[in-house]
N, C-alpha and C positions, 0 to 999 in steps of 0.2 A: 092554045094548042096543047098543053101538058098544064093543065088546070090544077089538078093532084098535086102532081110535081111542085106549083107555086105556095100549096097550104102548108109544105115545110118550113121550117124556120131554116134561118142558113145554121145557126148551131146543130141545129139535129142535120142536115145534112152533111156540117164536118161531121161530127161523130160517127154516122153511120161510116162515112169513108174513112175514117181513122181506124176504126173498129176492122173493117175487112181489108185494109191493106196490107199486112202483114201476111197472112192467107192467098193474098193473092199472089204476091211477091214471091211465096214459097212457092204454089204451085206453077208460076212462070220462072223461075230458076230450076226446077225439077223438069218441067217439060223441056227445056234447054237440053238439059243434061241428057236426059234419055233420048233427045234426037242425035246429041253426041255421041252418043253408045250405043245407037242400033246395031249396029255391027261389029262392034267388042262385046267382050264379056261383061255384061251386067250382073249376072247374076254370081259373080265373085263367089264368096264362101257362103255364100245363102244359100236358104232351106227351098228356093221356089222351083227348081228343077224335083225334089222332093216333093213337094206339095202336087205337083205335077202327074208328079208318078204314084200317089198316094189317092189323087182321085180318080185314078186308069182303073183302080181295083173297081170289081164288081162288087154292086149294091149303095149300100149307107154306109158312111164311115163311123167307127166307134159305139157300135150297140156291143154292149159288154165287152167294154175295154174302162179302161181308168184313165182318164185325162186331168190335167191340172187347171184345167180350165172347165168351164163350158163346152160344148161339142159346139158352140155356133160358127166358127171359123170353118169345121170341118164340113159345116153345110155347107157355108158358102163357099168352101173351097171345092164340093165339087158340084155344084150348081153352078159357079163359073167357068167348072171343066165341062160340063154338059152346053152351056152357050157357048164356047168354043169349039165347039164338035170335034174335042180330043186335037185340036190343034196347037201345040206346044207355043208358037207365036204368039198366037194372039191370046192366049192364056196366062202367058208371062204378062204380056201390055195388059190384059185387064187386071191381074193384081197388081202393077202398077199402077194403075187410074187408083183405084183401091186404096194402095196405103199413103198415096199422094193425097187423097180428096180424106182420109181418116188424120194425115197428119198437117193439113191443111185446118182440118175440125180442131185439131189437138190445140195448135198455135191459136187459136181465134178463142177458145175456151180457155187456154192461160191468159191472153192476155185481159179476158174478163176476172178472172179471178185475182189478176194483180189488183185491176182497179177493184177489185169486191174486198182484197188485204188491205190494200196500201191507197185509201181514195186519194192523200194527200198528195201523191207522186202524179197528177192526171197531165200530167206536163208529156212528157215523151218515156212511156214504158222503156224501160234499158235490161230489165229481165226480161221480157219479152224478145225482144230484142236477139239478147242472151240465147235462149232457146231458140228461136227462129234458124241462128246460125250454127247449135250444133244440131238439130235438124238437116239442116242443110249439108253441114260435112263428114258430119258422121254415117257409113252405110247400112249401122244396124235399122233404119230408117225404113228402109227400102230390101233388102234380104230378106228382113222375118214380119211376122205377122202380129207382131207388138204394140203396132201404131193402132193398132182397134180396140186391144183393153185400155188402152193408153187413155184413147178416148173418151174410153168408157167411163173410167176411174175418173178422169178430169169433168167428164157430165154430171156422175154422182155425187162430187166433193162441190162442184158449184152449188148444184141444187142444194146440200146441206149447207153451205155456206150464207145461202141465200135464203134459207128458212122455208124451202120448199121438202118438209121431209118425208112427204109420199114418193115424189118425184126422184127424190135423191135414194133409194132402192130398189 
């Protein structure tokens, strides 16, 4: 019936589930949460009610302006405002999905880089861990749009860690 399935080793099939459980846990403690807060204030002292009303303006955001980053945020910030047809709801939930599913990446991509530091610890990641939970309690997480350089920086430091140094720029 699952032929494929059988050509795994069970080793590599722990691993692979060791590897995404963390990520997963994260993104089902956040989807929790947010069903909790539908009808509270989520969006606390965050920037996404901003973010909101920054892609209402007309046109492209940040041609001749000076950003501290990249402008790619500001795409996608209002390219999510355009699939949500200017609807505040569901504009919030997709940059939700968003910084859930970037700090889902984040947690999955430290805990490779522990094992890429520390091989000897392959026992039970506890920095991982570590992060996982202030993830979890901390709201700068989910306010701001952090979790995607975060990412970023965490892909780029693997790949040079890992001797990938095209990849890692």
């Amino acid at each position: 019936m699952f032929s494929g399935f059988k050509s795994l080793r069970q080793n590599d099939l722990n691993l692979v589930l060791q590897d995404w459980f963390l990520p997963y846990l994260f993104i089902a403690a956040r989807f929790i949460f947010y069903l909790g807060n539908v009808s509270g204030n989520l969006t606390g002292f965050g920037d996404i009610p901003r973010y909101f009303e920054v892609a209402a303006l007309h046109g492209w955001p940040y041609f001749d302006y000076w950003s501290e980053y990249p402008p790619v945020f500001a795409f996608i910030n209002t390219l999510i405002f355009r699939l949500s047809n200017g609807q505040q709801f569901l504009f919030e939930a997709l940059m939700y999905i968003l910084f859930t599913l970037s700090g889902a990446v984040s947690i999955w991509l430290f805990l490779k880089l522990d094992l890429l530091v520390s091989p000897k610890d392959k026992g039970f990641p506890i920095r991982s861990w570590i992060f996982l939970v202030f993830l979890l309690v901390l709201p700068y997480s989910w306010w701001y749009f952090e979790m995607l350089p975060v990412s970023l920086m965490l892909l780029g430091l693997y790949y040079a860690l890992d001797g990938n140094s095209t990849l890692s720029g």
